[in-house]
Each structure stands twice: as structure tokens, then as C-alpha cells.
C-alpha positions, 0 to 999 in steps of 0.5 A: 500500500501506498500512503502518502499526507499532506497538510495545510499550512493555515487549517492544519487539514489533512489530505491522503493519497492511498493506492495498492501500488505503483502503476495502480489504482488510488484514491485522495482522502479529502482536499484541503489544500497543498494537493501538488505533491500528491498529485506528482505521486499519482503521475510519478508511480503512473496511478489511476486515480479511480475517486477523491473521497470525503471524509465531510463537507467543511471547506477546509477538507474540500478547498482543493477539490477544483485543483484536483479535477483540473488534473484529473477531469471526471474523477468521481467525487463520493460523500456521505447522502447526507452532505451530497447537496453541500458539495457541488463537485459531488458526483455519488454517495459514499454509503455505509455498509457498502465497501468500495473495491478499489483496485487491490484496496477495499474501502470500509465506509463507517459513519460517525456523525457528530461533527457533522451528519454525514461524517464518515470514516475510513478504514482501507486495507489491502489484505495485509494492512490497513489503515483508518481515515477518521476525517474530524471524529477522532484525532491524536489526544483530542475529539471533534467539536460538535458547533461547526455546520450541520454538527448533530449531537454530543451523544453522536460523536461519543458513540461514533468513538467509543462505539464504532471507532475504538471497536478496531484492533489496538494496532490500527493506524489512524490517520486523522484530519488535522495533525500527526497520526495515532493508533486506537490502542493509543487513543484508548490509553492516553486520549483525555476524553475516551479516558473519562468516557471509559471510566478511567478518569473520573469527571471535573466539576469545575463551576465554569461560563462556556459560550456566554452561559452557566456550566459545568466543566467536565474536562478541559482537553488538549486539541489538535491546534495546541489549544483547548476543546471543552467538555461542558455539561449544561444547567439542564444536565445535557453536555456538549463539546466547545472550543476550549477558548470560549470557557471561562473558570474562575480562577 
């Protein structure tokens, strides 16, 4: 397998050129930006890029899209139904449940909303190895936030993560949308939040005003940026994934 990144200088968003090997068949995991070097991969090992596949619809995984069809005029473009209409270079679905033969890759499509309805993951393998795209579901030491456009719930991404994600191997790769790879073995032991949501760890209880509003602050974690994302618990006893930047604590 051939498995190359690149990564934007301002969004820090992650693009991914996955192939079965050199004069074979690849595909690009989302499009957000420094795309030439991945494009000179795909003319320099003489690969077919069969699809450009999304992870979601936020531009920063979607800016490039145009560059790549300039290069690579016809290439389908799959994403989750639910974001098809988001994207107007969308040409079909990427459907759960329904893998994707790509050359000697197979395509496992997992959906995880919560960042946004129609969030999906990736796991690509060869028969060999395999490697998990998590697009802004789960990152090296952090989650995705749950404010952005067309997010779903709390509830979503917790079960999209502990449920979905952290049922792979220990040993499997993660290739997040933002920043450094991880494993889901390293995430189970080291990520802050998947630690409380375990039991490991217990919950804080820091009185704390989030967005302008009353809560409770159940962890203050790290974020993919060197910031902070917030898991806050509102008066009403719902909780809730902010930017770490819009909590305040009394000292």
C-alpha cells in the first residue's frame, strides 16, 4: 500500500493519497489544500486515480477539490447522502455498509456523525494492512467539536468513538484530519476524553461560563491546534463539546 499526507499550512487539514501500488489504482482522502505533491505521486508511480473521497463537507477538507479535477477531469467525487447537496463537485454517495473495491484496496465506509451528519470514516486495507481515515471524529489526544455546520449531537460523536471507532484492533493506524497520526490502542490509553468516557478518569466539576452561559466543566482537553476543546455539561444536565477558548473558570 501506498500512503502518502499532506497538510495545510493555515487549517492544519489533512489530505491522503492511498493506492495498492505503483502503476495502480488510488484514491485522495479529502482536499484541503497543498494537493501538488500528491498529485506528482499519482503521475510519478503512473496511478489511476479511480475517486477523491470525503471524509465531510467543511471547506477546509474540500478547498482543493477544483485543483484536483483540473488534473484529473471526471474523477468521481463520493460523500456521505447526507452532505451530497453541500458539495457541488459531488458526483455519488459514499454509503455505509457498502465497501468500495478499489483496485487491490477495499474501502470500509463507517459513519460517525457528530461533527457533522454525514461524517464518515475510513478504514482501507489491502489484505495485509490497513489503515483508518477518521476525517474530524477522532484525532491524536483530542475529539471533534460538535458547533461547526450541520454538527448533530454530543451523544453522536461519543458513540461514533467509543462505539464504532475504538471497536478496531489496538494496532490500527489512524490517520486523522488535522495533525500527526495515532493508533486506537493509543487513543484508548492516553486520549483525555475516551479516558473519562471509559471510566478511567473520573469527571471535573469545575463551576465554569462556556459560550456566554452557566456550566459545568467536565474536562478541559488538549486539541489538535495546541489549544483547548471543552467538555461542558449544561444547567439542564445535557453536555456538549466547545472550543476550549470560549470557557471561562474562575480562577
Amino acid at each position: 500500500m501506498i500512503l502518502e499526507r499532506t497538510m495545510s499550512d493555515d487549517f492544519l487539514t489533512n489530505t491522503y493519497l492511498v493506492a495498492d501500488g505503483p502503476d495502480g489504482s488510488a484514491v485522495l482522502i479529502d482536499a484541503g489544500g497543498r494537493l501538488e505533491p500528491l498529485l506528482d505521486t499519482i503521475e510519478r508511480e503512473r496511478l489511476t486515480l479511480v475517486s477523491i473521497l470525503l471524509t465531510h463537507h467543511h471547506w477546509d477538507h474540500v478547498s482543493d477539490l477544483d485543483k484536483v479535477l483540473e488534473r484529473h477531469p471526471g474523477t468521481p467525487v463520493l460523500i456521505h447522502p447526507n452532505e451530497r447537496a453541500l458539495v457541488p463537485q459531488a458526483t455519488g454517495d459514499l454509503v455505509p455498509g457498502e465497501p468500495l473495491s478499489v483496485g487491490g484496496l477495499r474501502v470500509d465506509v463507517l459513519h460517525t456523525p457528530g461533527h457533522t451528519s454525514g461524517m464518515v470514516a475510513l478504514l482501507v486495507s489491502d489484505g495485509s494492512q490497513q489503515a483508518l481515515f477518521t476525517g474530524d471524529t477522532l484525532f491524536k489526544g483530542s475529539v471533534g467539536g460538535v458547533r461547526g455546520p450541520d454538527h448533530t449531537t454530543y451523544a453522536d460523536i461519543k458513540a461514533s468513538i467509543m462505539e464504532t471507532l475504538l471497536r478496531l484492533p489496538a494496532d490500527t493506524p489512524v490517520h486523522p484530519g488535522h495533525t500527526d497520526p495515532t493508533t486506537i490502542g493509543a487513543e484508548q490509553e492516553s486520549n483525555r476524553f475516551v479516558r473519562v468516557w471509559s471510566g478511567v478518569d473520573p469527571e471535573g466539576q469545575q463551576q465554569c461560563t462556556a459560550l456566554g452561559e452557566p456550566a459545568t466543566l467536565i474536562l478541559l482537553g488538549d486539541d489538535y491546534d495546541g489549544g483547548h476543546k471543552a467538555w461542558v455539561r449544561w444547567p439542564d444536565g445535557s453536555d456538549d463539546i466547545v472550543p476550549g477558548s470560549k470557557v471561562e473558570t474562575a480562577g
